[in-house]
C-alpha positions as CSV (number, residue, x, y, z in Angstrom):
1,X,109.7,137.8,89.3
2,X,108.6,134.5,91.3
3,X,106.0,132.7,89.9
4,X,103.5,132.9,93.4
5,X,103.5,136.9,93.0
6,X,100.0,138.2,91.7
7,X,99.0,142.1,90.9
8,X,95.7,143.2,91.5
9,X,93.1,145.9,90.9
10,X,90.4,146.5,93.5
11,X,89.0,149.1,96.0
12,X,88.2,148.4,99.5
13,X,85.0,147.9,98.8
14,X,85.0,145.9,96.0
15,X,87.4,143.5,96.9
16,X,89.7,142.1,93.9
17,X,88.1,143.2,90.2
18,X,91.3,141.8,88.4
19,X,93.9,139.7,89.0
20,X,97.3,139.0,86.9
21,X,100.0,136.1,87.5
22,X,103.5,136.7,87.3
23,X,103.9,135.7,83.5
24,X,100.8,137.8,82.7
25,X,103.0,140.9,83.7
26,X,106.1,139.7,82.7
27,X,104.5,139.3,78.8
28,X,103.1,142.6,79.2
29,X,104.0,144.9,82.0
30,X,101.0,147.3,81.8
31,X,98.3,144.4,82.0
32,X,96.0,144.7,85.3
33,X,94.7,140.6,84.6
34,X,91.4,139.6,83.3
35,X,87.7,140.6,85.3
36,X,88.1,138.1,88.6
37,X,84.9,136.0,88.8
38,X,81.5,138.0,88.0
39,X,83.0,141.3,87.2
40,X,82.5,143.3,84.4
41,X,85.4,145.9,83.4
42,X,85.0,148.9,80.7
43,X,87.6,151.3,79.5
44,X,85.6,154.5,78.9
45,X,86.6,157.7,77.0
46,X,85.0,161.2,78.7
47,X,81.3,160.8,76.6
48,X,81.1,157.1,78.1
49,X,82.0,155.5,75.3
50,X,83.6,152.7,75.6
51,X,87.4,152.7,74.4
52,X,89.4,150.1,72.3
53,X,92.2,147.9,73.4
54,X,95.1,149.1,74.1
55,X,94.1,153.0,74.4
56,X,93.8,155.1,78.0
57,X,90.8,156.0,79.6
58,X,88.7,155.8,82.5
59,X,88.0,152.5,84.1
60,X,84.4,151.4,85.0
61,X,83.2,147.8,86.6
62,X,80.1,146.2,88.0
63,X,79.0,143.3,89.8
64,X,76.5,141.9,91.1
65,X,76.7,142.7,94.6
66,X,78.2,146.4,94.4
67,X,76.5,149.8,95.3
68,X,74.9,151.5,93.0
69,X,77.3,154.6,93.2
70,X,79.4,156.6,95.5
């Protein structure tokens, strides 16, 4: 993998809410990168509550300048 290529998570209209490097994914291949500036990420189970490391679930976000909902 080349050390310039970067993965992201992000919607349209959110623009980039995580970003990982190269060697993020390389150490672990399922890692989406750390909140990009301002953002807020949660891992939530069906109830809302919020989920440990590690463990599957829904993913929520906010930021400062997002719509309220869809």
């Amino acid at each position: 993998m080349t050390p310039n290529l970067y993965d992201h998570l992000g919607l349209q209209a959110t623009g980039f809410v995580a970003v990982s490097k190269s060697d993020m994914k390389r150490a672990n291949p399922d890692f989406v990168g750390p909140p990009t500036c301002l953002h807020e990420i949660k891992i939530i189970d069906e109830q809302g509550r919020a989920k440990t490391v590690g463990k599957i679930g829904e993913v929520t976000f906010r930021f400062p300048d997002s719509a309220g909902e869809y």
